[in-house]
Structures are given as C-alpha cells and as structure tokens.
MARTI-670064 format. One line per field, with one value per residue: x, y, z of N, C-alpha, C in turn; residue number from 1. Coordinates in nm, 3 decimals. Each point is the difference from the previous one (the first is absolute). Example, Ala and Ser with C-alpha at 12.3 -4.5 7.8 and 13.67 -1.06 7.14 Angstrom:
n_x	c(1.319  -0.035);
n_y	c(-0.569  0.105);
n_z	c(0.780  -0.072);
ca_x	c(-0.089  0.082);
ca_y	c(0.119  0.119);
ca_z	c(0.000  0.006);
c_x	c(0.090  -0.077);
c_y	c(0.120  0.109);
c_z	c(0.000  0.073);
pos	c(1  2);
END
This chain:
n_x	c(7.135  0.133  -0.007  0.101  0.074  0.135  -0.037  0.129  0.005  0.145  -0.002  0.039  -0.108  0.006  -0.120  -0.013  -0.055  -0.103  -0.096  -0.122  -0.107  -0.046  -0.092  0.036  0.070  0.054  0.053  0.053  0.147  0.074  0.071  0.133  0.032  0.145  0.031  0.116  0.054  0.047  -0.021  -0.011  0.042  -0.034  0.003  -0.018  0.103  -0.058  0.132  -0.112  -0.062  -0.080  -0.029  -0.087  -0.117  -0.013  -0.134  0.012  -0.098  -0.136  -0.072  0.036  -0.010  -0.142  -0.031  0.040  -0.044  -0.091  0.038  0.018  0.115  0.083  0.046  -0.132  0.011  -0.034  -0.115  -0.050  -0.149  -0.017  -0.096  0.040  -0.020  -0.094  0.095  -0.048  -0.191  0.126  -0.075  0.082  -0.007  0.130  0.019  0.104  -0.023  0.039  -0.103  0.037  0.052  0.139  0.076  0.137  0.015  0.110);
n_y	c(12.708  -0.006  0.091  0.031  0.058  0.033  -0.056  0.005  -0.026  0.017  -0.013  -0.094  0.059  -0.112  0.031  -0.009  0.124  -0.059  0.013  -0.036  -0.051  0.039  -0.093  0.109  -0.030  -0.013  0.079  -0.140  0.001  -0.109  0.038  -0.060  0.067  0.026  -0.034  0.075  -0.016  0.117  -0.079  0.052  -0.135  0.011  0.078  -0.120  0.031  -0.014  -0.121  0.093  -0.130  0.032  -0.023  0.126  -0.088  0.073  0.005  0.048  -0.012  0.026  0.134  0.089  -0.106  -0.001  0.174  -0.006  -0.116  0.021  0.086  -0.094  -0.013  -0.140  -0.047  0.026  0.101  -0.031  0.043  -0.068  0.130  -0.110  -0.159  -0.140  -0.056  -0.060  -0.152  -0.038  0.003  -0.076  -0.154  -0.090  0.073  -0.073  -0.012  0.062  0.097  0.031  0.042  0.009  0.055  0.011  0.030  0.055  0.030  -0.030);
n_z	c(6.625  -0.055  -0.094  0.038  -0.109  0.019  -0.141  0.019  -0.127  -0.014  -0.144  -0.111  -0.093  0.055  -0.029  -0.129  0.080  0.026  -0.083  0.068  -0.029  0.122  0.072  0.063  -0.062  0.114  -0.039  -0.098  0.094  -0.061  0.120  -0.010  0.144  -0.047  0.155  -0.036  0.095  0.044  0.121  0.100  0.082  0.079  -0.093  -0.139  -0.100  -0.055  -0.073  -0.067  -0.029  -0.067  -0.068  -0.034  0.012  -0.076  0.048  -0.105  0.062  -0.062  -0.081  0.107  0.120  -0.026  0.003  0.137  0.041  -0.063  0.109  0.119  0.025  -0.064  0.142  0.012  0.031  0.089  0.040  0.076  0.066  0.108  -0.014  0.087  -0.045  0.029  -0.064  0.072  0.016  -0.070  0.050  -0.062  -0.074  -0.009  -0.132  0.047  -0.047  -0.045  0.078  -0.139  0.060  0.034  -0.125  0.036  -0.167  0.017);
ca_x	c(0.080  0.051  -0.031  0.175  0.013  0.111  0.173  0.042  0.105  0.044  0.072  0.039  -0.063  0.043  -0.043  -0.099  -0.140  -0.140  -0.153  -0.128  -0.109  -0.066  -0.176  -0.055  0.050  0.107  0.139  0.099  0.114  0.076  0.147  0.045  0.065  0.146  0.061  0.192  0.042  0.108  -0.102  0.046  -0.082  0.082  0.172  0.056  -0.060  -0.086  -0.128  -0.121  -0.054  -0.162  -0.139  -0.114  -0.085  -0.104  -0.100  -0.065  -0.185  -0.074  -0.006  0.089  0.145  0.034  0.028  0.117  0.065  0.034  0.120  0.106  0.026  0.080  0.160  0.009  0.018  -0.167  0.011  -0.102  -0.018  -0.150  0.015  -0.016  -0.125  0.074  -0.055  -0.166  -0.024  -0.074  -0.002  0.124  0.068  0.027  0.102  -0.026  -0.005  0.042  -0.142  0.024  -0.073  0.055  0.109  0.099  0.142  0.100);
ca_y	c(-0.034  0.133  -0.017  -0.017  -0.090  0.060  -0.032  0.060  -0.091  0.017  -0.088  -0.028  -0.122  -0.140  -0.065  0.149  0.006  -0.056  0.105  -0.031  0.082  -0.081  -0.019  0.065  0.082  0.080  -0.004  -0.015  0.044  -0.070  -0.053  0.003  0.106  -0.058  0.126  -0.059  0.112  -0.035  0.072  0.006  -0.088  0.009  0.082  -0.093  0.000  -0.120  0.007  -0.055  -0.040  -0.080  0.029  0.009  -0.005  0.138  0.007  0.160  0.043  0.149  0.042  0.100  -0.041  -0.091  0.085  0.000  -0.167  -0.023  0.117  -0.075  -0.118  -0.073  0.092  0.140  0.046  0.074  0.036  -0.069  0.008  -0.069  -0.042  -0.136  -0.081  -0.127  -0.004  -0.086  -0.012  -0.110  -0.026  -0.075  0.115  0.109  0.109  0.133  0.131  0.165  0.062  0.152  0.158  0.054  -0.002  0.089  -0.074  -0.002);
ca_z	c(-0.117  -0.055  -0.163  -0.032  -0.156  -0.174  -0.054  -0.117  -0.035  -0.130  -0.050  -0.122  -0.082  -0.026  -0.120  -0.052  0.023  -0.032  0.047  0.006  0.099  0.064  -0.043  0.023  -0.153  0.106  -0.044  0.156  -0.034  0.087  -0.044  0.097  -0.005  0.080  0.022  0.071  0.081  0.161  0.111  0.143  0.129  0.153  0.020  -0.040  -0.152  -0.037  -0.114  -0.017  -0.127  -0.005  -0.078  0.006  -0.103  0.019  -0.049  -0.055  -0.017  -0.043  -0.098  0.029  -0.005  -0.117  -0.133  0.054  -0.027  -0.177  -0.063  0.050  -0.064  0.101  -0.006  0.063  0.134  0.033  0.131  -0.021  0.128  0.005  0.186  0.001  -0.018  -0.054  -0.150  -0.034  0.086  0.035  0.152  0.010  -0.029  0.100  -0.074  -0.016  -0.100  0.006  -0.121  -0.041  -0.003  -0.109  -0.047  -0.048  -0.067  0.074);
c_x	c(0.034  -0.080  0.120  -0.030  0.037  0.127  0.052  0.122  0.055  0.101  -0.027  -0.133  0.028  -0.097  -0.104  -0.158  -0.085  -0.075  -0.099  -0.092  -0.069  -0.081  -0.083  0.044  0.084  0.153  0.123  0.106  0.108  0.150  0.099  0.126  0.105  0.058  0.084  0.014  0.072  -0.091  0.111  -0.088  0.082  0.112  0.059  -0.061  -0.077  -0.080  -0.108  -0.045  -0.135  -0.081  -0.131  -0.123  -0.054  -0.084  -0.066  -0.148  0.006  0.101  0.145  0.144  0.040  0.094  0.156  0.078  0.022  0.128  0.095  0.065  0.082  0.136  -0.057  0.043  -0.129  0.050  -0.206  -0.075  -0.119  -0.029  0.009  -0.134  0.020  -0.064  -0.101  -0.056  -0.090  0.080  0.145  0.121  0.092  0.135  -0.045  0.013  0.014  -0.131  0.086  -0.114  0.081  0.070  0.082  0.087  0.126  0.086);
c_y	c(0.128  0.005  0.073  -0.124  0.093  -0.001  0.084  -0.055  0.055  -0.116  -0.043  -0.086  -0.089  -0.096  0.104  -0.052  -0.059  0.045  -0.078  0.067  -0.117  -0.050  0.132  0.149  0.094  -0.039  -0.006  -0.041  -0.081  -0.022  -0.033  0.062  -0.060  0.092  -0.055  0.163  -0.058  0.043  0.001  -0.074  -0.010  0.082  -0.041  0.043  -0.115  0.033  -0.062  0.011  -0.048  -0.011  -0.021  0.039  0.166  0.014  0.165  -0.021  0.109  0.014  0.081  -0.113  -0.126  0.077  0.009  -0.119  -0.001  0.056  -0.091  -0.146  -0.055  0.107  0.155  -0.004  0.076  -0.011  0.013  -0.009  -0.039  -0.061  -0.109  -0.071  -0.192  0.061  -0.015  -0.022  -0.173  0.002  -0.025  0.111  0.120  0.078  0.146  0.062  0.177  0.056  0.163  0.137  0.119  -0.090  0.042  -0.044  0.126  0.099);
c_z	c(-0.074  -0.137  -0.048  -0.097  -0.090  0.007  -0.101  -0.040  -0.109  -0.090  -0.120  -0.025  -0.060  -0.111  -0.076  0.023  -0.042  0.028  -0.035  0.041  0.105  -0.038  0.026  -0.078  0.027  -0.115  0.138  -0.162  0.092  -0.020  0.090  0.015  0.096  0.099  0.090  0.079  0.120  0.080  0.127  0.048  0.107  0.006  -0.104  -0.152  -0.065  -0.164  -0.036  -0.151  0.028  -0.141  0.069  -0.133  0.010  -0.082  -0.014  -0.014  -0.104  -0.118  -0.018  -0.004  -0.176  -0.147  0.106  -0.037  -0.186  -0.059  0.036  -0.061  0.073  -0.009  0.054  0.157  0.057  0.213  0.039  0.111  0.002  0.110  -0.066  -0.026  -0.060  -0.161  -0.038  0.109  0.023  0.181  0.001  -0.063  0.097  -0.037  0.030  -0.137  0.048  -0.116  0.060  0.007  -0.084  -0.084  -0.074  -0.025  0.041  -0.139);
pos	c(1  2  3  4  5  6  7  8  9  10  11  12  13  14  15  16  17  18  19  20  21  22  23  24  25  26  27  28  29  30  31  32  33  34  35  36  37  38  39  40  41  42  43  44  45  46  47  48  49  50  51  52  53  54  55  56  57  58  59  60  61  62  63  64  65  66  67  68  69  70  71  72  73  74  75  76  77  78  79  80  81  82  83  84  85  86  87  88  89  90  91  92  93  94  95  96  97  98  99  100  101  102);
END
C-alpha cells in the first residue's frame, strides 16, 4: 500500500472560520473552501467546481486561520482524511498543513 496522500487546493473561503479545541485541547480550525477552475481531461477543457471542508490542527495553523475570513482566497496543502472517526462516516476533509492567503 502506497502512503501517497497530498492535496493542494486553491480557492475562495466560503463561510468565516470556527475554532474549537478538541477533547484533547488540540486547537482545530474549520472551513469551507470553493474551488472553480478549467482542467484538461482527455484532450478536452473541463470545468471544475467542488467544496471542500478544511480542517487546520495545532497552535501555528490556528494564529494562520484567525487572520482569515469569508471571501478570502487561500491555497491549502495537506492530505485527505475522513471527518470523523466514527465507523459510518465517510465524508472526506482536506486537514491542512499549510495555509497561504493569496
């Protein structure tokens, strides 16, 4: 099995940030991020739209996420993970390692 897992996504904050802390007093940082672009598939232009949830961990990306608001532009490098680790849960999330407002 590979451990290949990163994304990088760029695009428009679509609702303003929420911050909590875990049960385990971990600062997490949540939002969701819009992204429209033209891709090439088969030879063939193709536009693409998605939202994805991104989740910021730790101390460092939380003093990063507070500065942000809705309507920014950011660009956002991390891996896939579901949302939650209940059993029936199978939304993905984008858990952030960087993030760079645009």
């Amino acid at each position: 099995m590979s451990a290949d897992n990163r994304l990088v996504v760029s695009g428009v904050i679509c609702n303003p940030p929420e911050s909590r802390n875990s049960p385990a007093g971990i600062p997490l940082t949540r939002f969701t991020l819009e992204h429209r672009s033209q891709q090439v598939e088969a030879g063939l232009p193709r536009d693409t739209f998605f939202k994805i949830v991104v989740i910021a961990a730790g101390t460092a990306l939380k003093q990063v996420a507070a500065k942000l608001q809705r309507g920014d532009e950011v660009c956002v490098e991390g891996f896939l993970s579901r949302m939650s680790y209940r059993e029936d849960e199978a939304r993905l999330a984008l858990h952030a390692e960087t993030i760079n407002k645009q």
